[in-house]
C-alpha positions, -999 to +999 in steps of 0.1 A: +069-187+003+055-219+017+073-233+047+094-264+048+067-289+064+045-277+032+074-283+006+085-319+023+045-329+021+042-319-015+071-334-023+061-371-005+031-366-025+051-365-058+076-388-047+040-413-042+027-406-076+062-410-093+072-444-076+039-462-078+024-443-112-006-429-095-014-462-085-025-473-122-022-510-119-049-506-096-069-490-120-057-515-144-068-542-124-104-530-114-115-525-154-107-559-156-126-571-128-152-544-140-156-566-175-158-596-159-185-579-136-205-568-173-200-605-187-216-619-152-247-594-156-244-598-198-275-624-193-278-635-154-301-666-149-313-648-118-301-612-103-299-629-069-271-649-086-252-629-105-252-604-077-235-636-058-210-641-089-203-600-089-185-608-051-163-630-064-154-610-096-137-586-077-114-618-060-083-613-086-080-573-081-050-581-058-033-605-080-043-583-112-026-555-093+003-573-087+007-584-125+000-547-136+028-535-113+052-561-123+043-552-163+046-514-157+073-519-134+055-498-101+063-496-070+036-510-042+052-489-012+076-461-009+098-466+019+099-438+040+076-420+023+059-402+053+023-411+032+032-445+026+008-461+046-022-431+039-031-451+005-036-477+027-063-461+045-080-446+021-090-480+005-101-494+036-122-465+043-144-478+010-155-510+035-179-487+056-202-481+024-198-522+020-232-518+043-253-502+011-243-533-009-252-557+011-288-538+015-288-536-025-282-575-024-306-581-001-332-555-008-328-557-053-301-573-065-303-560-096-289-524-080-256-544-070-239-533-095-248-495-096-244-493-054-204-511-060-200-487-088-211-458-069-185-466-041-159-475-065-162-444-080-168-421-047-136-438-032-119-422-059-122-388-045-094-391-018-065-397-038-070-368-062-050-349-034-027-382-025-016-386-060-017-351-067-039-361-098-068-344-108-082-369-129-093-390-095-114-361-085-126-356-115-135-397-127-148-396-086-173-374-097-184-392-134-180-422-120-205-425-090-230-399-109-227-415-141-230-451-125-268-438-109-277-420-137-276-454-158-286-476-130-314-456-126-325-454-170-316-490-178-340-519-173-330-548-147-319-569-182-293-542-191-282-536-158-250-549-178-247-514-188-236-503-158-203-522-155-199-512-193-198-479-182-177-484-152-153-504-172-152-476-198-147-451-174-115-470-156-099-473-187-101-431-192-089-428-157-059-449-162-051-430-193-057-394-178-032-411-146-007-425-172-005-392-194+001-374-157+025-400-146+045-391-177+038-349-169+054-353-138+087-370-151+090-357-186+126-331-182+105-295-186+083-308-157+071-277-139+068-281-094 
């Protein structure tokens, strides 16, 4: 029988992915920004330069976040929700790989794209267990593989691919987090 502590934690957890719909406004919001990314790369005048452009693609993530949540009606914080602040964290702890785009940038701009999607995707990972979702560990994984694999087979002209893909791959994620969103509250839900 698991103890109390174990109960109330998986129970927050539920409570998290309930209230905020395992954070798919989010997800929402990044294949957007992940388009936009594929229409900057689509034909670049230079890789230097759309590698600039690709920074400030990912500018309205916030306020495309915001409009999701307003649209799908999800909550951005659970109040005393011992986790609350954990989601928190785990996106910030994406800005110490920030280092290997900045090389990428420096180094071949062209790989700006894959290295962002490789993070992106490898951030993932984390809230497979926060949301209690699967699909995060599982997109974590398809994601930031996937995102080498066709960094690595494209030319630098259809590095566009990659943000294709990535965009592609958001969209199945928010699905997969919608269709468990509606798992978790349908009446013969199972704890």
């Amino acid at each position: 029988m698991p103890s109390s502590a174990t109960r109330n934690l998986t129970e927050s957890r539920t409570e998290l992915s309930i209230a905020t719909k395992n954070g798919i406004n989010f997800i929402m919001a990044a294949a957007i920004c992940w388009a936009l990314i594929g229409l900057i790369w689509l034909n670049p005048d230079s890789s230097k330069q759309a590698a600039f452009f690709t920074f400030f693609a990912v500018g309205p993530m916030m306020p495309l976040a915001w409009i999701f949540s307003m649209l799908l009606k999800t909550k951005w914080s659970v109040e005393n929700n011992p986790l609350n602040s954990l989601g928190l964290w785990l996106n910030f702890s994406q800005l110490f790989y920030f280092p290997f785009i900045f090389i990428a940038f420096y180094k071949n701009p062209a790989d700006m794209p894959m290295a962002l999607a490789i993070i992106t995707g490898a951030h993932f990972f984390p809230f497979a267990w926060y949301y209690k979702a699967k699909a995060y560990a599982v997109m974590a994984g398809i994601i930031s593989a996937g995102s080498a694999v066709v960094g690595s087979l494209v030319s630098q002209q259809d590095i566009f691919m990659v943000p294709v893909f990535m965009t592609g791959m958001l969209t199945i994620l928010a699905m997969l987090l919608y269709l468990d969103y509606k798992k978790k509250t349908s009446p013969k839900r199972h704890t």
